[in-house]
C-alpha positions in Angstrom: 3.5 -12.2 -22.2 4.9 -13.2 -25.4 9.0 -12.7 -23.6 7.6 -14.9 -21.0 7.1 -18.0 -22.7 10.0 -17.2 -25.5 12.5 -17.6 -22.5 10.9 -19.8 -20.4 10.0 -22.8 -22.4 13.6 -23.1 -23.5 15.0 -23.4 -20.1 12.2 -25.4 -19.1 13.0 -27.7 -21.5 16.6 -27.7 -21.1 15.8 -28.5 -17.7 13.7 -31.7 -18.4 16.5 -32.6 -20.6 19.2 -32.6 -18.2 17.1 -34.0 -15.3 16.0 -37.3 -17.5 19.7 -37.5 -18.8 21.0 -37.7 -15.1 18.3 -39.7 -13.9 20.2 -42.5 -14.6 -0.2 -19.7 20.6 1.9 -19.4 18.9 5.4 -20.5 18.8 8.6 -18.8 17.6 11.4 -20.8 16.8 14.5 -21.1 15.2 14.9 -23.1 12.1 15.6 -23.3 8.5 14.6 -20.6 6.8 13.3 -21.4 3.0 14.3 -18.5 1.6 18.5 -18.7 1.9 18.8 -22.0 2.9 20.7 -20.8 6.6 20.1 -20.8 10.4 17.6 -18.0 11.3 20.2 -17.1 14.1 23.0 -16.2 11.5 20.3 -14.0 9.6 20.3 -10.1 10.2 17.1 -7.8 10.7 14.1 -9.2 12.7 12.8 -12.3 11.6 10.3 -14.3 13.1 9.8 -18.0 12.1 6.5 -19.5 13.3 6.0 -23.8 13.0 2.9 -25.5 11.2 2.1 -27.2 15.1 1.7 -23.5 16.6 -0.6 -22.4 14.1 -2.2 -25.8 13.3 -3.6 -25.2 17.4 -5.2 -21.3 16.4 -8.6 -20.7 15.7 -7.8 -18.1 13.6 -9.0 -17.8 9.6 -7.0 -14.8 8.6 -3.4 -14.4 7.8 -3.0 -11.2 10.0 -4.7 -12.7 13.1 -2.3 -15.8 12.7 0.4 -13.4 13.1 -0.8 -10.4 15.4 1.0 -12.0 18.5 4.1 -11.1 17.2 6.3 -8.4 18.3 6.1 -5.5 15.5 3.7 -7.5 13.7 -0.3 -6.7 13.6 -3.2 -7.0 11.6 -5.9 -5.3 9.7 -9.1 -6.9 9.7 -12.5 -6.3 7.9 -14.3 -8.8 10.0 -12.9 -12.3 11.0 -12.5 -13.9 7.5 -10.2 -10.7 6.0 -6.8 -9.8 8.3 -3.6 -8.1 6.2 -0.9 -8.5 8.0 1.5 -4.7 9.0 5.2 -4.9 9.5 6.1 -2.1 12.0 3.3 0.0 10.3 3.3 -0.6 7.0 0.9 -2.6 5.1 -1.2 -3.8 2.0 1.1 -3.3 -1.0 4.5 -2.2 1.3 4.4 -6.0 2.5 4.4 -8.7 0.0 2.8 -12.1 1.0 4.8 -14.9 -0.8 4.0 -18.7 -0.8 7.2 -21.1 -1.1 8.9 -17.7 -2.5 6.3 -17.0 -5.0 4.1 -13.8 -4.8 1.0 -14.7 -4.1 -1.3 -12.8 -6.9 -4.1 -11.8 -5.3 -6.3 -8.3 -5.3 -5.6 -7.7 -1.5 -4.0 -4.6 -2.0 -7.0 -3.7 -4.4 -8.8 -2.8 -0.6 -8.9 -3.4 3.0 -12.0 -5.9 2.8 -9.9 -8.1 0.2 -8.7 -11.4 2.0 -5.0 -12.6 1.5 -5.6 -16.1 -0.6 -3.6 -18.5 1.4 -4.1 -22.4 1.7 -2.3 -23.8 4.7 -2.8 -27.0 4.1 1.0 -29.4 4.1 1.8 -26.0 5.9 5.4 -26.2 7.4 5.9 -22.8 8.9 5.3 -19.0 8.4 8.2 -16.8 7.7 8.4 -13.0 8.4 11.4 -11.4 6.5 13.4 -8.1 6.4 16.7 -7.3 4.7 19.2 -7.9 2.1 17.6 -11.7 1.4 14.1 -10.3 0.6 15.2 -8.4 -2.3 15.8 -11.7 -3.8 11.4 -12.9 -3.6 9.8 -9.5 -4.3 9.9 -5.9 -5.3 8.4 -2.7 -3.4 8.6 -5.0 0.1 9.2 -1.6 2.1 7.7 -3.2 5.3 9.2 -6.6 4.6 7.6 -10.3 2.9 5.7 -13.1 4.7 6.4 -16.1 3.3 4.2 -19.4 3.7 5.9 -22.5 3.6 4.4 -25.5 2.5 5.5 -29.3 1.4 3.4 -29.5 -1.6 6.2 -30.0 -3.8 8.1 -32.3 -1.3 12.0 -31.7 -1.8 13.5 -34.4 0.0 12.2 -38.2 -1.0 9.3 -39.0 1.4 10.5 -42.2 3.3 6.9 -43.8 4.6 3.7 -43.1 3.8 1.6 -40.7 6.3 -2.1 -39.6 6.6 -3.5 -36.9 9.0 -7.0 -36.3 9.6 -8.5 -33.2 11.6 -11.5 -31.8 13.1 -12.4 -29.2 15.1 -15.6 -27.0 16.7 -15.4 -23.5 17.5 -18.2 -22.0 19.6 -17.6 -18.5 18.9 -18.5 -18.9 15.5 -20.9 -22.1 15.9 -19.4 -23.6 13.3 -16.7 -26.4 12.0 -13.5 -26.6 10.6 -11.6 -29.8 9.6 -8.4 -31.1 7.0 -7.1 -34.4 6.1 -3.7 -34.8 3.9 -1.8 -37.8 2.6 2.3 -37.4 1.6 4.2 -40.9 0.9 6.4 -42.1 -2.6 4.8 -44.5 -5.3 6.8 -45.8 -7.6 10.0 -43.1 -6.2 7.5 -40.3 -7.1 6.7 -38.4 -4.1 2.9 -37.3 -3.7 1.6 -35.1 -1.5 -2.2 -34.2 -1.3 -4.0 -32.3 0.9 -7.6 -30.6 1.4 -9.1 -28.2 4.3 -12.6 -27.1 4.6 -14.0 -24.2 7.1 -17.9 -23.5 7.7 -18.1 -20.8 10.4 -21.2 -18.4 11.1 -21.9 -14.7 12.3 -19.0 -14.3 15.5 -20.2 -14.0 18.9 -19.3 -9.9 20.3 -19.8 -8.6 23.5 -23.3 -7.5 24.5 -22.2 -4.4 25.1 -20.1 -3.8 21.8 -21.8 -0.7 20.6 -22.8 1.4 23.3 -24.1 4.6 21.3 -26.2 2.1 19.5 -29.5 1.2 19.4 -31.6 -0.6 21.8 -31.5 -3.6 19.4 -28.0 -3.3 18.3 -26.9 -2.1 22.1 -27.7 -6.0 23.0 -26.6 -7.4 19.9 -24.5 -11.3 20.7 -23.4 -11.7 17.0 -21.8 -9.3 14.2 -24.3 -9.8 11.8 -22.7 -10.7 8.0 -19.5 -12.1 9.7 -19.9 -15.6 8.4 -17.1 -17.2 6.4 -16.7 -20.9 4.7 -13.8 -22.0 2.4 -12.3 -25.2 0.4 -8.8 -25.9 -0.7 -7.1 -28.9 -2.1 -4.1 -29.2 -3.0 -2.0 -31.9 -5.2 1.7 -32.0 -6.0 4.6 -34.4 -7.7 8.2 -34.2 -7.2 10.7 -36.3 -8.4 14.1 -36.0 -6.4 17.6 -37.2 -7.9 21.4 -36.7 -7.1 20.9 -34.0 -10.1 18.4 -31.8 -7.8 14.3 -31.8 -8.1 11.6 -31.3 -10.2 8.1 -30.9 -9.1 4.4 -29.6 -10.0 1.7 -28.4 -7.8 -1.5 -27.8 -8.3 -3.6 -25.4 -5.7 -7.5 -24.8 -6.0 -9.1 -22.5 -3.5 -12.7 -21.2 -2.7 -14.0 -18.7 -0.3 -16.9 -17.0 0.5 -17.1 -14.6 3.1 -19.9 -11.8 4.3 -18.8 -8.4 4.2 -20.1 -6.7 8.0 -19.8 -3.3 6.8 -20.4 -1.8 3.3 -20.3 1.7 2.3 -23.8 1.8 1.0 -24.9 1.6 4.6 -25.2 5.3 4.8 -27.8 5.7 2.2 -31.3 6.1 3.4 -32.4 2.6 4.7 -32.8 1.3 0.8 -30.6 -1.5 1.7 -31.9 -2.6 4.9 -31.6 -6.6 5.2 -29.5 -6.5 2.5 -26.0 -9.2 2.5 -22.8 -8.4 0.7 -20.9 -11.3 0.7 -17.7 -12.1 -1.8 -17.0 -15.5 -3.4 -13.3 -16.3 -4.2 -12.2 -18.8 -6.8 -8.5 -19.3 -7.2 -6.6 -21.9 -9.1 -2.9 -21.8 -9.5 -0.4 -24.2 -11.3 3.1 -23.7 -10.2 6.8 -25.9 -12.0 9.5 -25.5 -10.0 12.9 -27.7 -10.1 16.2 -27.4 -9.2 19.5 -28.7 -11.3 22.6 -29.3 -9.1 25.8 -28.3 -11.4 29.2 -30.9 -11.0 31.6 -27.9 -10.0 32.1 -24.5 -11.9 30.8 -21.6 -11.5 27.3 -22.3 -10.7 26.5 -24.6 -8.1 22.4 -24.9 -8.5 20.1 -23.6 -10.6 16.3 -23.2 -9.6 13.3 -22.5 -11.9 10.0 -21.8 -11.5 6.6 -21.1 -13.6 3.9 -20.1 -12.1 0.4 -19.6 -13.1 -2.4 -17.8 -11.2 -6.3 -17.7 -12.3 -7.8 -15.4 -9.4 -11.6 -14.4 -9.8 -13.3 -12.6 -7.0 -17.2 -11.4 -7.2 -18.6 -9.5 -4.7 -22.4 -9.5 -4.4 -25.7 -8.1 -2.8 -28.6 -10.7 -1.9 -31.4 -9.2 -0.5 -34.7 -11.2 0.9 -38.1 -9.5 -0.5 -41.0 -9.7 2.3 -43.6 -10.2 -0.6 -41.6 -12.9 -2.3 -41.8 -16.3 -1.6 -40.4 -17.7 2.4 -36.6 -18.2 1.3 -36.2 -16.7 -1.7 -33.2 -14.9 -2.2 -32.4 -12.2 -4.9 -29.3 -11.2 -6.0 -27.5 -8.5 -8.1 -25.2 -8.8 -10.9 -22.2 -7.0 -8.2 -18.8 -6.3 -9.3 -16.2 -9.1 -10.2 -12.6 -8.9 -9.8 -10.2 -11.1 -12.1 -6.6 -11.0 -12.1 -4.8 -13.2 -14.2 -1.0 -14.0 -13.7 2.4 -15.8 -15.7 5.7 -16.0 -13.8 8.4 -17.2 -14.9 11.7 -17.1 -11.8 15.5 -18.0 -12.4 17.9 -18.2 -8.9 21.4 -19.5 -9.5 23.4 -20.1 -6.6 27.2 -19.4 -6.6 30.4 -18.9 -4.3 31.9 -21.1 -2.0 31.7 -22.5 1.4 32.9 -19.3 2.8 30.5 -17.1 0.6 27.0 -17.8 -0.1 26.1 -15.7 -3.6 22.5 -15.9 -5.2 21.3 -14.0 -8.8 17.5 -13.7 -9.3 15.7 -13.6 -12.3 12.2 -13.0 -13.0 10.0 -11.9 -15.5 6.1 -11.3 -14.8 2.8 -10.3 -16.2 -0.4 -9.4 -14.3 -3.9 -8.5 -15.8 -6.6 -6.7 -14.0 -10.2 -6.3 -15.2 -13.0 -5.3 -12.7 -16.6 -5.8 -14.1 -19.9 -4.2 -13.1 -21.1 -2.1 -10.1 -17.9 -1.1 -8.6 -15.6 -1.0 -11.5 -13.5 1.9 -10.3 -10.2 0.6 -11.8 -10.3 0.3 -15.8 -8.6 -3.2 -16.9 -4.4 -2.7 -16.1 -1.4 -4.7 -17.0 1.3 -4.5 -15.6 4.8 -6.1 -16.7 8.0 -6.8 -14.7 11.2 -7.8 -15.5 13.4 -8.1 -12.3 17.6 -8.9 -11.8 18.4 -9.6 -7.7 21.7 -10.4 -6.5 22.1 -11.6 -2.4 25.6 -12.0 -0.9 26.5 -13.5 2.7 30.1 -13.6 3.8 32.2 -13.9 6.8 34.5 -10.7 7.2 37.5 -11.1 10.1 35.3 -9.0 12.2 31.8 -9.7 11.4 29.3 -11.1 9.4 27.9 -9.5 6.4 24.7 -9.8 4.5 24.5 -8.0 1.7 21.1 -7.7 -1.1 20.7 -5.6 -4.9 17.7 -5.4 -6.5 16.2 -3.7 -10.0 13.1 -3.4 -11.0 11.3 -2.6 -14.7 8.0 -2.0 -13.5 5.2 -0.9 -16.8 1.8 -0.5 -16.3 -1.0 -0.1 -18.3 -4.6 1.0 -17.7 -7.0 2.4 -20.9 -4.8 5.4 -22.3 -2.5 6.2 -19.2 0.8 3.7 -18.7 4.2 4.4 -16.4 7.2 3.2 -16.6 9.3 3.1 -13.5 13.2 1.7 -13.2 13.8 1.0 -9.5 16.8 0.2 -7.9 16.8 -1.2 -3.9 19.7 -2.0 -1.9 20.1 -3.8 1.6 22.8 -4.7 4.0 23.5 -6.0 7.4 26.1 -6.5 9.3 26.1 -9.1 12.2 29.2 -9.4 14.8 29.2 -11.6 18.1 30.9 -9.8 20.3 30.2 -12.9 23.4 28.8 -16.0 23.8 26.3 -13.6 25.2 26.4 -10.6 23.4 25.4 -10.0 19.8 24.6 -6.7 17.9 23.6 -6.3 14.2 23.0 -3.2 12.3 21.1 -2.8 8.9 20.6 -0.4 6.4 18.5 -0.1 3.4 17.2 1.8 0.6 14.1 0.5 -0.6 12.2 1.6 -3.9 8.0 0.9 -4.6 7.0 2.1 -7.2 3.4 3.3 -7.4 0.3 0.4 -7.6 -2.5 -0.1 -10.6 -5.3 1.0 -7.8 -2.9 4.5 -7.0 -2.4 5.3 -10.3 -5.6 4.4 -12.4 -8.2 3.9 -10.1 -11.9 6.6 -10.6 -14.7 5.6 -8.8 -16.6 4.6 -6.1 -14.9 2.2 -3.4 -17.5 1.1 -1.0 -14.8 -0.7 1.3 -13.4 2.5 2.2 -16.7 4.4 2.0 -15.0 6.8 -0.6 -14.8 8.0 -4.2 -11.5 7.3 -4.7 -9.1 9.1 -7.7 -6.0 7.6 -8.7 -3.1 10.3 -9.7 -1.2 9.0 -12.7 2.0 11.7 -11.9 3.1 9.6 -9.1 6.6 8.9 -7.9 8.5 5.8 -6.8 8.0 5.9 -2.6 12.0 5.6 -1.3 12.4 4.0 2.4 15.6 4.6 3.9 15.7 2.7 7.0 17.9 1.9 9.4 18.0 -1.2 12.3 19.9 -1.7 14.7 19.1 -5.0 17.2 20.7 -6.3 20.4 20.8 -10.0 21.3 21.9 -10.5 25.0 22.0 -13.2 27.3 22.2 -12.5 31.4 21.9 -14.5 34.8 19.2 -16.6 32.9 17.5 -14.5 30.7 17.6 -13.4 27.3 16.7 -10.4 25.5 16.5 -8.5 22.3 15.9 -5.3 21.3 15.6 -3.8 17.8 15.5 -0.3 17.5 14.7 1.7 13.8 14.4 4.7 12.0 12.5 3.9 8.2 12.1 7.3 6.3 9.7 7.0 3.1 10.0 10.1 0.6 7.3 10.2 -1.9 5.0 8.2 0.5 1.6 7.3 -1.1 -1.6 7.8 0.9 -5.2 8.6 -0.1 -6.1 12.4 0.9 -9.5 13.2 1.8 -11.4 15.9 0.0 -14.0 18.4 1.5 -16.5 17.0 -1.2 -18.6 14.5 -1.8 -19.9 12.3 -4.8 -22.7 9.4 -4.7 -23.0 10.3 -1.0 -19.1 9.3 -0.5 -16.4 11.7 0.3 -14.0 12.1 -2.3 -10.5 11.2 -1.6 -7.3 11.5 -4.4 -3.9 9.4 -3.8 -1.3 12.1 -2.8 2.6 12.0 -1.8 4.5 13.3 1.1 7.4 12.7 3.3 7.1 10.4 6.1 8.5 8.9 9.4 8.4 6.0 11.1 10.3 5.1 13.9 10.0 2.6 16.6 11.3 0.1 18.7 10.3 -4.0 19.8 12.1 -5.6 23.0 11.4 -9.1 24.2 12.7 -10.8 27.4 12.2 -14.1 28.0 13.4 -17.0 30.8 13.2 -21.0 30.6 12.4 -21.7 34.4 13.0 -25.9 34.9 10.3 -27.7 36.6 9.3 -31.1 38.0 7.9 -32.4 35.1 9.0 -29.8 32.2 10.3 -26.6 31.6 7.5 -23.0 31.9 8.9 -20.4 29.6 8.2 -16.8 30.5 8.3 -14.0 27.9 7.4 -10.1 28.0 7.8 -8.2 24.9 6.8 -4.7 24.0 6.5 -2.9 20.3 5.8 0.4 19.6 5.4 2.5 16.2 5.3 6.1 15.8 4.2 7.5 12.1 4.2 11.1 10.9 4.4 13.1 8.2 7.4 15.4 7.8 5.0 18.5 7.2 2.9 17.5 10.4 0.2 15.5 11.4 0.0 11.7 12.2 -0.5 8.6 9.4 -3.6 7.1 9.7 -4.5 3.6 11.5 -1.1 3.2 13.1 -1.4 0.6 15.7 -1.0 1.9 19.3 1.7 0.2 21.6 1.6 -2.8 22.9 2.8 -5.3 25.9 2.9 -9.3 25.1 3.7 -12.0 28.1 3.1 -15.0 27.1 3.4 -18.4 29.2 4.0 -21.3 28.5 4.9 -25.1 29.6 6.5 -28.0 28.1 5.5 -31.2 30.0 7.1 -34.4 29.6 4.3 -36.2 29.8 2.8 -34.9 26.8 1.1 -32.4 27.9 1.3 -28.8 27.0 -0.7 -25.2 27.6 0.4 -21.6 27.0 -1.3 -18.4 27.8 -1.1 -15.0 26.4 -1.8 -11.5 27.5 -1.8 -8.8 25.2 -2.1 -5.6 26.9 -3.1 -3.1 24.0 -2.6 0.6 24.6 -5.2 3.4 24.1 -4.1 4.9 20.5 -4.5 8.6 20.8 -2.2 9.9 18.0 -4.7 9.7 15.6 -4.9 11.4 11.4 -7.1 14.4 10.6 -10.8 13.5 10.7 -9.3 10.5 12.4 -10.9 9.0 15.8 -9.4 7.6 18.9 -9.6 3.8 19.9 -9.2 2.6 23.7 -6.9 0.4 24.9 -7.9 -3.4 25.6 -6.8 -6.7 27.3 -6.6 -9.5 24.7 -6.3 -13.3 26.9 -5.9 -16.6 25.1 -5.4 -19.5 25.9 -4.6 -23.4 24.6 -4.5 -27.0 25.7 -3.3 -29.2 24.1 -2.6 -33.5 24.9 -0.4 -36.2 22.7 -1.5 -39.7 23.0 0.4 -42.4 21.2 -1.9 -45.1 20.3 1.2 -46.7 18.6 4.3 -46.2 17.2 3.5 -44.0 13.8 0.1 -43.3 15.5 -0.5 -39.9 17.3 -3.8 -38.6 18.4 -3.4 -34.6 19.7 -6.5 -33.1 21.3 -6.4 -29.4 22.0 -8.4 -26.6 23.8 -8.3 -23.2 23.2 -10.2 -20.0 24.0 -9.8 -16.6 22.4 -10.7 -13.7 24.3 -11.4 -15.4 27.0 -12.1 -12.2 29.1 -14.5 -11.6 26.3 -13.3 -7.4 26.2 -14.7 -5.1 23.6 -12.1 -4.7 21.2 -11.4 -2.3 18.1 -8.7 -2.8 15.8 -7.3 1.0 15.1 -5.8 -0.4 12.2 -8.9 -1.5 10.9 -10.9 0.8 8.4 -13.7 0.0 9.5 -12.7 -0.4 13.7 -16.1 1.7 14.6 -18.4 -0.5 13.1 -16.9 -4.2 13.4 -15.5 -4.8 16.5 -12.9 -7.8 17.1 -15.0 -11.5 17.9 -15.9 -12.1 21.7 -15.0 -15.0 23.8 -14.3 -18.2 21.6 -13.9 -21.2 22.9 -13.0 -24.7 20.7 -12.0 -27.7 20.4 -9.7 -29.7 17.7 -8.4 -33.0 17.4 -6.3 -34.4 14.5 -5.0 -38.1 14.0 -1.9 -39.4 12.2 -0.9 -42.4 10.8 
């Protein structure tokens, strides 16, 4: 870590010294996207761009649920409070979840029942990226980067002070959620604070959720252990001058979630009324600034540390009969830390007509895991990372074009790799009409292998195996290719993306015909995969009387194999979207969604089947301006409203935690 701080304290400094010395349901839309600073419409590959109102109005508590609307985009839940979002069907470390740019540097891709750690409080809007420009925020993104936008570190000088306060009630979960935030400028620093607070309980399912259960469980109203409560505040300073920015932010985060299905289940009844729950404590302290150069050949520079102090336990309580009424005993568990240093460089060069950005970044990550379920000894892992991002206007088209290399060394007891990937990206846009636009984009993207698939020996409950790492791995390559239509006729519009992503040297965990400890032994193994697939979205604006009802139909479909035979596991089946919604011009607003989800039948080895579903939801929402800067919005909404049995087929664990039932809330939030 040492090469961290012997190259970014200089230019941190540098900076300072520069800076005082000048000082003298869900909505897509298109707008500014944070990560290259352009029109979302001029960027190439799918990208959806969702705004802070949309998902401000959702009930949901998981990253993946906020975004499982979206065409080519679903999630994989353990439960409510856990939901890793899959791009075209690829997940956990193949998509990398960034905040403001930043990796977020959590254990998520430690295991399926590991939430992503994500405050959305001054949220602004989610971003879902593919393509040359995300080679620029993260390495191994082989399904592409989410990237959460937020205004803690405002960037533009806040002109009047504002305050929001929220609430809201959720009946499906009999529980409360509610946020208040403050952003204004004292004294020409701009201060932004936030905090957000959720206390939800078990989620209501269908009665008839398990049908092959039980008499008990067969009438079952709740998933038991599906309870979830978090806190996160958030604090930041900027200080904005014709020179650029400089800013610090300060995020604290705590969870704590119950896990509805462990591993140790299946032993004998020893852990009957037994809770695993996990507790997450999460502090990060992130410097970021920007230095605007007079002319040459830089134009900006941007900087950025970033520290991360992630501690995760997960535990067993368990309530004794002959104890005391309440008394609750608990075991030691397992506790995850991961400790991170990040230190990022971006200078932006070119002209007006060409828009040219070099990346630097240098990294260090430490893993330890502690106690019952250590099955990954302590690993370190180093980066050092050169990006460079080009956008240009040709006479024909328009080109996007991304390089990126990667040192990648990890460490765990006496094993260590050392990987040198390369990853290249282009696209290449060209309007053929005022209503005809195609753009085609090809890639070659490099992972190299994880921590958890190279090092990892011992029992993972999550995934009810005992799980062996293979330290011989290979770099995964994905050659993909994208083409997308954008066409407008007699008052519709459509687009349809069609691709092809081949992935040598894929990484997947095997299953054994052997057990251990009761678990079946699986090893991480490599093959040659497929995946190919399309997403097509029409959509019409129909004027009314008193606003405008926009129709949409959209349709995404995935199809994963390996090159030797057989299906990959927990692909999501098809699926077909219409969504309605109005706009009413007196304030008043609802949208309704359908999502028609196919029976998945192309299912792994060992592998079973899910059935198809109908997933209806449905919001309400009302402005009322009490006065000028004063807005009070009340909203309605109800998920599931047909209240359908539902199994995730992405999920691990989609036999034994079905998706929530029928919930229906309320929220209100006032600003001022």
């Amino acid at each position: 870590m040492k090469k961290l701080f012997f190259i970014g304290l200089p230019v941190v400094a540098c900076s300072l010294l520069a800076n005082i010395g000048m000082a003298e349901d869900m909505e897509e839309i298109i707008v500014t996207s944070s990560l290259i600073d352009t029109s979302a419409s001029e960027i190439s590959n799918p990208l959806h761009i969702i705004d802070a109102e949309s998902i401000g109005n959702d009930a949901s508590q998981s990253l993946g649920s906020l975004l499982d609307g979206l065409a080519g985009v679903v999630s994989s839940d353990f439960g409510a409070a856990v939901g890793q979002p899959i791009i075209r069907g690829l997940g956990g470390s193949r998509v990398r979840v960034l905040n403001n740019g930043k990796v977020v540097r959590d254990i998520s891709a430690l295991g399926p029942d590991h939430a992503n750690e994500i405050d959305l409080g001054h949220l602004e809007q989610i971003e879902i990226v593919r393509g040359p420009s995300s080679l620029l925020y993260a390495n191994g993104a082989i399904g592409g980067i989410v990237n959460v936008v937020d205004n803690s570190i405002a960037k533009q000088d806040i002109e009047s002070p504002k305050f929001n306060l929220g609430a809201g009630y959720e009946d499906g979960n009999t529980g409360n959620t509610g946020n208040a935030s403050y952003a204004g400028n004292i004294a020409g620093v701009n201060l932004t604070s936030s905090i957000q607070y959720a206390n939800l309980g078990f989620y209501a399912i269908p009665e008839h959720a398990f049908e092959h259960g039980d008499k008990e469980e067969h009438k079952a109203t709740v998933l038991e252990n599906s309870d979830f409560a978090n806190f996160g505040a958030k604090l930041g300073f900027s200080k904005i001058e014709d020179w650029g920015y400089a800013g610090l932010s300060i995020a604290d985060s705590k969870s704590t979630y119950a896990i509805p299905f462990h591993g140790e289940e299946h032993d004998d009844g020893d852990h009957e009324g037994e809770r695993v729950f996990t507790n997450i404590d999460s502090q990060t302290v992130n410097f970021e600034g920007k230095y605007n150069f007079n002319g040459g050949f830089v134009n900006s520079a941007e900087y950025y540390i970033r520290d991360t102090d992630y501690v995760l336990s997960e535990q067993h309580a368990e309530e004794h009969a002959e104890e005391e009424e309440g008394e609750n005993h608990q075991d030691e568990g397992t506790i995850f830390k991961n400790y991170a240093k990040e230190l990022g460089l971006k200078f932006a060069i070119g002209d007006q007509e060409t828009t040219q950005k070099i990346a630097l970044n240098v990294s260090e990550e430490a893993l330890s895991i502690i106690g019952e379920e250590a099955f990954l000894p302590k690993a370190v892992s180093d980066e050092l990372t050169i990006g460079y991002y080009l956008s240009h206007d040709l006479s024909f088209a328009h080109m996007d074009l991304g390089v990126r290399h990667d040192q990648i060394d990890r460490k765990s007891g006496t094993n260590s790799i050392e990987e040198n990937v390369t990853s290249f990206s282009t696209a290449i846009h060209r309007e053929f009409s005022d209503n005809l636009n195609i753009s085609l984009g090809l890639s070659t993207v490099q992972k190299a292998p994880t921590s958890m698939e190279l090092f990892v020996d011992g029992p993972h409950l999550a995934t009810q195996r005992y799980e062996r790492g293979n330290a011989s791995l290979s770099p995964e390559k994905a050659n993909n290719i994208d083409l997308t239509f954008n066409a407008a006729f007699a008052g519709f519009e459509a687009n349809l993306s069609l691709y092809k992503n081949s992935i040598s040297n894929f990484i997947y965990l095997h299953d054994l015909d052997t057990e251990l400890d009761k678990l079946t032994v699986a090893e991480y193994r490599q093959q040659d995969t497929t995946f190919e697939g399309y997403e097509l979205q029409i959509s019409r604006t129909i004027p009314v009387e008193s606003g405008n009802i926009e129709v949409s139909l959209a349709r995404d479909y995935v199809d994963a194999q390996f090159k030797q035979g057989g299906y990959v596991p927990r692909m999501a089946p098809a699926r077909n979207i219409l969504n309605l919604s109005y706009q009413g011009a007196n304030e008043l607003n609802w949208s309704l969604s359908i999502k028609d989800v196919q029976k998945q039948s192309k299912v792994a080895t060992g592998e079973t089947a899910t059935d198809g579903y109908q997933w209806v939801n449905f919001h309400l929402s009302k402005d009322i301006k009490a006065q000028q800067d004063q807005l009070l919005k009340v909203s309605l909404f109800a998920k599931n409203l047909l209240n359908k049995v539902a199994r995730n087929h992405s999920s691990y664990v989609k036999d034994e935690v079905p998706l929530p039932g029928r919930n229906i809330g309320i929220r209100a939030s006032y600003s001022f």
